[in-house]
C-alpha positions as CSV (number, residue, x, y, z in Angstrom):
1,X,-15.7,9.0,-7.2
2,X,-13.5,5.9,-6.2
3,X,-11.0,6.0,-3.6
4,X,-8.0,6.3,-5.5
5,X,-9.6,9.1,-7.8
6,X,-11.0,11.1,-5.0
7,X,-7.7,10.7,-3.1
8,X,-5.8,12.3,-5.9
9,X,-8.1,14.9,-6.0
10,X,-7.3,15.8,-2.3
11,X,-3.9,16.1,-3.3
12,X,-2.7,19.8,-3.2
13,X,0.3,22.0,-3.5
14,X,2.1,23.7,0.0
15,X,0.7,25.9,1.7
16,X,3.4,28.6,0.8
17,X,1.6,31.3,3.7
18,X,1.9,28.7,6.5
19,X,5.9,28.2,5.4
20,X,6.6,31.8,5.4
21,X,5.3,31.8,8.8
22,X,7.1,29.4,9.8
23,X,10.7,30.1,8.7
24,X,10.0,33.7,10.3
25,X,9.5,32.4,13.5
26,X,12.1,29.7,13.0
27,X,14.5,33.3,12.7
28,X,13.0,34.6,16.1
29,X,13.9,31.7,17.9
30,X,17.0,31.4,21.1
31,X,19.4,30.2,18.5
32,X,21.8,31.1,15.4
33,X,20.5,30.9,12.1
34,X,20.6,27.7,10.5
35,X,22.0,26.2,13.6
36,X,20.1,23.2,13.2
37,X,21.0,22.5,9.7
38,X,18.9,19.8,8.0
39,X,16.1,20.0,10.6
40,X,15.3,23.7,9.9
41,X,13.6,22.8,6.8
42,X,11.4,20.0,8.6
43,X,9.3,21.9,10.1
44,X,8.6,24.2,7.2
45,X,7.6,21.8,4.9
46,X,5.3,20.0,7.7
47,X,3.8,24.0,7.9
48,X,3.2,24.2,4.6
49,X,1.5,20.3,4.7
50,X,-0.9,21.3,7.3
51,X,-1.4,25.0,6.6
52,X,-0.4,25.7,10.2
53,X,2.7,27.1,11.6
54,X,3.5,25.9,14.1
55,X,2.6,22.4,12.7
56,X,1.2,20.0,14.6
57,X,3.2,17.7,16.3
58,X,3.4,14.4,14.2
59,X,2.8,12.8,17.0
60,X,1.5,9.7,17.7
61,X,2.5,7.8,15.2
62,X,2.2,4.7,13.3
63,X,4.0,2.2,10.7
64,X,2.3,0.2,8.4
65,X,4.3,-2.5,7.2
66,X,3.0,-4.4,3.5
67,X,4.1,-7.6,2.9
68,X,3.6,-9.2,-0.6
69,X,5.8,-12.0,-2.8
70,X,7.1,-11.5,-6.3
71,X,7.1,-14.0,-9.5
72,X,10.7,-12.9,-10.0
73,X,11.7,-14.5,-7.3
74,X,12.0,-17.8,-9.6
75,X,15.1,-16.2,-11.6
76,X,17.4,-16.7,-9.0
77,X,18.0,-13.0,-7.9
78,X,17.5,-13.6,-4.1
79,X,19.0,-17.0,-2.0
80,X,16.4,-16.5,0.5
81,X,13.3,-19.1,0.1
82,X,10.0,-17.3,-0.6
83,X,8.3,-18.8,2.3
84,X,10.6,-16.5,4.2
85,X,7.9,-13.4,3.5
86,X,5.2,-15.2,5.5
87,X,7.7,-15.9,8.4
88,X,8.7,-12.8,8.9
89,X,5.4,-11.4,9.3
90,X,4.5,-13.8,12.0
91,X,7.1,-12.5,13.2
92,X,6.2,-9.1,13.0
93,X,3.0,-10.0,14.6
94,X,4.4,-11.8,17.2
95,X,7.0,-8.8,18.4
96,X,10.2,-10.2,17.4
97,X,11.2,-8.3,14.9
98,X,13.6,-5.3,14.3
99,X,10.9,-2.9,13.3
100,X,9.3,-4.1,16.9
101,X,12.1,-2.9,18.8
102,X,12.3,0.0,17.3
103,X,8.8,1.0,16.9
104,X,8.9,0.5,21.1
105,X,11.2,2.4,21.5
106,X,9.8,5.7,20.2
107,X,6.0,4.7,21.0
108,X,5.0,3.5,17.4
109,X,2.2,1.2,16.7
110,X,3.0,-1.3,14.2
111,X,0.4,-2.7,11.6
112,X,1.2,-5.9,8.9
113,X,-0.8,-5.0,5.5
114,X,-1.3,-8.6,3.6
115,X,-1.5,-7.3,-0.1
116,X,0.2,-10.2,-1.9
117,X,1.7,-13.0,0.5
118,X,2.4,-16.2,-1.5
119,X,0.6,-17.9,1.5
120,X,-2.9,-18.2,3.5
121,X,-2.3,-16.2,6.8
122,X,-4.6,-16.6,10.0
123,X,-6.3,-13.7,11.7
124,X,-4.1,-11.8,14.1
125,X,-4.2,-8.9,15.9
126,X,-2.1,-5.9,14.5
127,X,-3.0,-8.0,11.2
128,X,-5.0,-6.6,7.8
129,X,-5.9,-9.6,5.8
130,X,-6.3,-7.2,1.9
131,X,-5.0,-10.1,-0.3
132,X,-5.4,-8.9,-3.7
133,X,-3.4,-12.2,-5.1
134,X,-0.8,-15.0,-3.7
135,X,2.4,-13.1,-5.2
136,X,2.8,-11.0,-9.0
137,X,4.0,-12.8,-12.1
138,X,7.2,-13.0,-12.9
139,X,8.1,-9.5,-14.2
140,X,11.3,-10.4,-16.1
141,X,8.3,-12.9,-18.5
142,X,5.5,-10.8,-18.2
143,X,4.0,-7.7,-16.9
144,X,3.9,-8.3,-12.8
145,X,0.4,-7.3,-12.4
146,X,-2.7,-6.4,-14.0
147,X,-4.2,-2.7,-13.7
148,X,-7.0,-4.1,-11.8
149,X,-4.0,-5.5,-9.1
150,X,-2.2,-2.5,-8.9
151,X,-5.5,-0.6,-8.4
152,X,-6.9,-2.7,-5.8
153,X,-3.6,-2.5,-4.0
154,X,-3.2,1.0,-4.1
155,X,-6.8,1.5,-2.8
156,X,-5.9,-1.2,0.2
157,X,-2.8,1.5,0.8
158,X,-5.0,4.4,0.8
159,X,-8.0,2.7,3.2
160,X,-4.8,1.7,5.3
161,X,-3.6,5.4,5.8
162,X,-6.9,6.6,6.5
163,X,-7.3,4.1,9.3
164,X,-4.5,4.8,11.0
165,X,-5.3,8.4,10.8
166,X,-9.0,8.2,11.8
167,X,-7.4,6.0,15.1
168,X,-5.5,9.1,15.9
169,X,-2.1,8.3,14.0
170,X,-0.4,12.1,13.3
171,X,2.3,10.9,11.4
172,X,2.7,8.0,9.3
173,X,5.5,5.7,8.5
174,X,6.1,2.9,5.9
175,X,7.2,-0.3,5.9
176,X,7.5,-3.3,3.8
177,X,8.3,-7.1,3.9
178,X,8.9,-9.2,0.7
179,X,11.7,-11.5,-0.6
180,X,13.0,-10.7,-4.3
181,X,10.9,-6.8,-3.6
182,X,14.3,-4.9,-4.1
183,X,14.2,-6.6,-7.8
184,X,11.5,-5.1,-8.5
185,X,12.2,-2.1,-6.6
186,X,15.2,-1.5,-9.3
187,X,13.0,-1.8,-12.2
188,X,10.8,0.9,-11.0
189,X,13.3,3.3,-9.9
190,X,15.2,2.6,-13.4
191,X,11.8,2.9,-15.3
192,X,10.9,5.9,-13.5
193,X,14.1,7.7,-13.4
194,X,16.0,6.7,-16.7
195,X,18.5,5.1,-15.0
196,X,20.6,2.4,-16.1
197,X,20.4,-1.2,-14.4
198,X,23.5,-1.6,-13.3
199,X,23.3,1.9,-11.5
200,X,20.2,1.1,-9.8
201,X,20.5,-2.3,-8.7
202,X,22.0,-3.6,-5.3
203,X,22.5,-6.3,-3.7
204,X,19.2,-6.7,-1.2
205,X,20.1,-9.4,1.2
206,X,23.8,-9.5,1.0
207,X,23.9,-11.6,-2.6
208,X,27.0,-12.9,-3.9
209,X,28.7,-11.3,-7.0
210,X,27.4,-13.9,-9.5
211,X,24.0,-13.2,-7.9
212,X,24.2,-9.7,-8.1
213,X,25.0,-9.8,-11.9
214,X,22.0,-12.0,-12.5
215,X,19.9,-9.2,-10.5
216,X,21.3,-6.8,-12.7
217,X,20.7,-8.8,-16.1
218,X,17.1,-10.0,-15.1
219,X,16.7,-6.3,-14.2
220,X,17.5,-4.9,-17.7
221,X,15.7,-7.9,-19.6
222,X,12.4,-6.9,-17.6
223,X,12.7,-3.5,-18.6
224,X,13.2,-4.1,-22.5
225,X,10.3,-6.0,-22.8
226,X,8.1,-3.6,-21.1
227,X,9.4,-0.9,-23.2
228,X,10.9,1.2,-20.0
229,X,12.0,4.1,-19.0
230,X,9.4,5.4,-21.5
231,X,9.1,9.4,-21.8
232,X,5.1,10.1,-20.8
233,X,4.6,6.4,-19.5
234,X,2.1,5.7,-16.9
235,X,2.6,5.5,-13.7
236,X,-0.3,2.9,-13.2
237,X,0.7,1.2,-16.1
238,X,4.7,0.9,-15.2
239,X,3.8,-0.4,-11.7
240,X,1.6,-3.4,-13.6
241,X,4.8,-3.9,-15.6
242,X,7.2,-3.9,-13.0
243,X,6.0,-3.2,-9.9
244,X,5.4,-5.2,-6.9
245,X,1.9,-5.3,-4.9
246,X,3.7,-4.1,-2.0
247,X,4.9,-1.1,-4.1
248,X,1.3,-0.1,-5.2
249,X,-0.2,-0.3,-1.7
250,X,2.5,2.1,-0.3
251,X,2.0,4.4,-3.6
252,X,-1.8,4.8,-2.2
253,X,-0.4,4.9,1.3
254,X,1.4,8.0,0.3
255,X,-0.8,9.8,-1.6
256,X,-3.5,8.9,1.0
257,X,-0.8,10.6,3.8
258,X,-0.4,13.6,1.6
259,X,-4.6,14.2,0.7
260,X,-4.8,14.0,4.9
261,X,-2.6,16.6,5.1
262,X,-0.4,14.1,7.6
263,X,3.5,13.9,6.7
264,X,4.5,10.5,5.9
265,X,8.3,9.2,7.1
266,X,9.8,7.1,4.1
267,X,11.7,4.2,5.0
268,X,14.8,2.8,2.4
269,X,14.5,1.9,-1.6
270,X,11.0,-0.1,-1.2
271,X,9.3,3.0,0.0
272,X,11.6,5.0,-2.6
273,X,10.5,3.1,-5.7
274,X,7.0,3.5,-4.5
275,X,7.2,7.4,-3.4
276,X,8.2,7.7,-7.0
277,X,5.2,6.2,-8.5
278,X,2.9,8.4,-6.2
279,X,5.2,11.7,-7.3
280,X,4.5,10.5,-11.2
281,X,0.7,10.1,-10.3
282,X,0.6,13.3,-8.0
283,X,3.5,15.5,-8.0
284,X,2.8,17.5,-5.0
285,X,2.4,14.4,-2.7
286,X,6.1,14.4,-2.3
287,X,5.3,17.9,0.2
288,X,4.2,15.3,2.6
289,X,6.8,13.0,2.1
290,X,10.0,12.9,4.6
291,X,13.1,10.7,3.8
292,X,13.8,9.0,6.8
293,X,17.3,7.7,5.8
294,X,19.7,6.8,2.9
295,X,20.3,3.1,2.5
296,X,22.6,1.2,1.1
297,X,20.7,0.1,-1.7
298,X,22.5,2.5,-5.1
299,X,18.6,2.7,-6.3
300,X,17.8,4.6,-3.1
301,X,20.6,7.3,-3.4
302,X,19.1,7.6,-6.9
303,X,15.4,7.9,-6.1
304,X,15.9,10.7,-3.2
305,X,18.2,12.4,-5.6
306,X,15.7,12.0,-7.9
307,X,13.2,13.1,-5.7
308,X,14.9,16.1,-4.6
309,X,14.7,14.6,-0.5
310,X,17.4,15.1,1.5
311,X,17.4,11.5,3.9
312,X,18.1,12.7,7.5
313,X,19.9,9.8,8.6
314,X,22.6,7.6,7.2
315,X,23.5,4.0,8.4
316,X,24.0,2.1,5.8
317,X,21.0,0.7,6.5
318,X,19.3,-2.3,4.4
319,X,16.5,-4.1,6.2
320,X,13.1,-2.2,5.3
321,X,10.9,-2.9,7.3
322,X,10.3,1.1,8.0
323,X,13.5,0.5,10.5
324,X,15.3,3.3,8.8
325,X,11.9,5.7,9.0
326,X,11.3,4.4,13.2
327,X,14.9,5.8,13.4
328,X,14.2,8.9,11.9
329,X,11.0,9.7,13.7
330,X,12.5,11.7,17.1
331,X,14.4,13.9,14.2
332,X,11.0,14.6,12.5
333,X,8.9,15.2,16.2
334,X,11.9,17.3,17.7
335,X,12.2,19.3,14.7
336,X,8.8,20.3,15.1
337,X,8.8,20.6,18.6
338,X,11.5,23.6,18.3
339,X,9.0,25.8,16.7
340,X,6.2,25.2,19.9
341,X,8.6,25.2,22.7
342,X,11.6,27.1,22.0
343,X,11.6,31.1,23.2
344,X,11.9,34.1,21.1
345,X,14.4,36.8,21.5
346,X,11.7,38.5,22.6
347,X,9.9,36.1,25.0
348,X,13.2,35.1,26.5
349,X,14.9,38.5,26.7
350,X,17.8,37.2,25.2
351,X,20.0,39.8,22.6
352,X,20.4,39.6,19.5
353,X,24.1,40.3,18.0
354,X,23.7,42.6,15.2
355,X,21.1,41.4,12.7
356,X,21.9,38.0,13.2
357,X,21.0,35.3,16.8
358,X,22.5,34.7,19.4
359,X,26.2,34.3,20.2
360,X,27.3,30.7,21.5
């Protein structure tokens, strides 16, 4: 069985025991019901993931960031040279980016996946040379990639995520680095969800408004001649149409995260598009998925809508890079942490008023 088969395979629904243990002990703990709002349900789903309540903690943990160019980039939809991609992952590996800072600041390693940079890049440590070509095809003339591609890309994904977890990595998080990606980041989530264009498509970098309108039109004119949305398309197929490599590789990076039973932290629309792909291949890896935050991208809002994830933070955020996941990551570790370290009613002698917790 190849990777990406037996990786599907692997694939399985929640444990539903291990959540129902874990929500009734979430209801014996020092605290009011529902008190922590959002972050109750954290844990639960992480239970259900691992078939163990309490879960373990998702801790360490480690981004993997996949860098790859796109062909659409040559319709104008981004001011930012392409050349920019390889730049910014030597900057990556050479600590001065965002995703650095933050990644030191809660104790994440950092990893640069080389699936599709439109350049030769030399060896360097925190580095994974798995070039499966120098940048898709233009999407908006042609489908971006071949199946082959988006296979090999998706398998670099998955043998990334089972690194990371063999090294001891408890939580995964993803990350991405491409100029012209949220292009094709719009396609997908339109292709996928049935969505409109216009509705999907933002403005990335910070484009102008006569940018932005050529986004939206090259957008639409990529998605009529690729047929899409498309009731009972596949998934493999609409990623060769539209997708980027970087898209594919996190696809397998996801599904990979949910066959290890390890919860995976989504970063912004990038990881969105992809997560939706891996939820079309494998519906029940989106119980490992966690949606780090909301960005500003529209497509996002639509894809965890979509999705039915509820992003625990919101910054407006629009970098990628798995900045918005690294910010979500304490949320995701405390959450779980409540259900090792916080007393019981019982264990702490505290009362209980009524039927309900306790009084504050």
């Amino acid at each position: 069985m190849n990777p990406i088969d037996e990786t599907i395979a692997a694939v399985r629904p929640l444990d539903e025991a291990a959540m129902r243990d874990a929500r009734a002990h979430q209801a014996r703990l020092t605290k009011p019901p529902g008190s922590l709002g959002v972050l109750e349900e954290v844990p639960v789903r992480i239970a259900g993931l691992t078939g163990q309540c309490p879960p373990p903690l998702p801790e360490p943990a480690a981004v993997a960031v996949f860098a790859a160019d796109h062909g659409v980039h040559a319709q104008g939809v981004s001011p930012w040279p392409q050349e920019v991609t390889a730049q910014m992952v030597a900057n990556f590996l050479a600590g001065g980016a965002v995703v650095n800072a933050f990644a030191g600041q809660v104790g994440a390693t950092v990893t640069v996946v080389d699936v599709g940079v439109a350049a030769d890049l030399d060896a360097a440590p925190g580095l994974r040379r798995r070039k499966i070509a120098y940048g898709t095809a233009d999407l908006a003339r042609s489908p971006a990639m071949t199946g082959e591609q988006v296979r090999d890309a998706m398998a670099a994904g998955i043998e990334t995520a089972r690194d990371l977890v063999d090294g001891g990595a408890r939580c995964l998080l993803t990350g991405d680095m491409g100029i012209a990606n949220t292009t094709a980041s719009a396609a997908l989530i339109a292709a996928f969800t049935g969505l409109p264009a216009e509705r999907v498509t933002g403005r990335g970098t910070g484009v102008d408004d006569a940018t932005h309108a050529r986004k939206v039109e090259v957008v639409r004119t990529a998605l009529e001649r690729h047929g899409l949305p498309r009731e009972g398309a596949d998934p493999f197929a609409v990623l060769a149409a539209v997708g980027g490599l970087e898209h594919a590789a996190l696809a397998g990076f996801v599904l990979a995260a949910a066959a290890l039973r390890v919860p995976v932290v989504l970063d912004g629309v990038i990881a969105g598009a992809a997560a939706l792909a891996a939820a079309a291949i494998a519906p029940d890896a989106l119980g490992a998925c966690v949606a780090g935050h909301r960005s500003a991208e529209p497509g996002h809002s639509a894809t965890v809508e979509y999705l039915g994830l509820r992003p625990l933070v919101d910054l407006e955020l629009r970098l990628g890079e798995g900045t918005g996941a690294l910010l979500a990551l304490p949320l995701v570790q405390g959450a779980v942490r409540v259900l090792h370290e916080v007393a019981t009613f019982d264990s702490a002698g505290v009362s209980e008023k009524g039927t309900g917790g306790v009084t504050t």
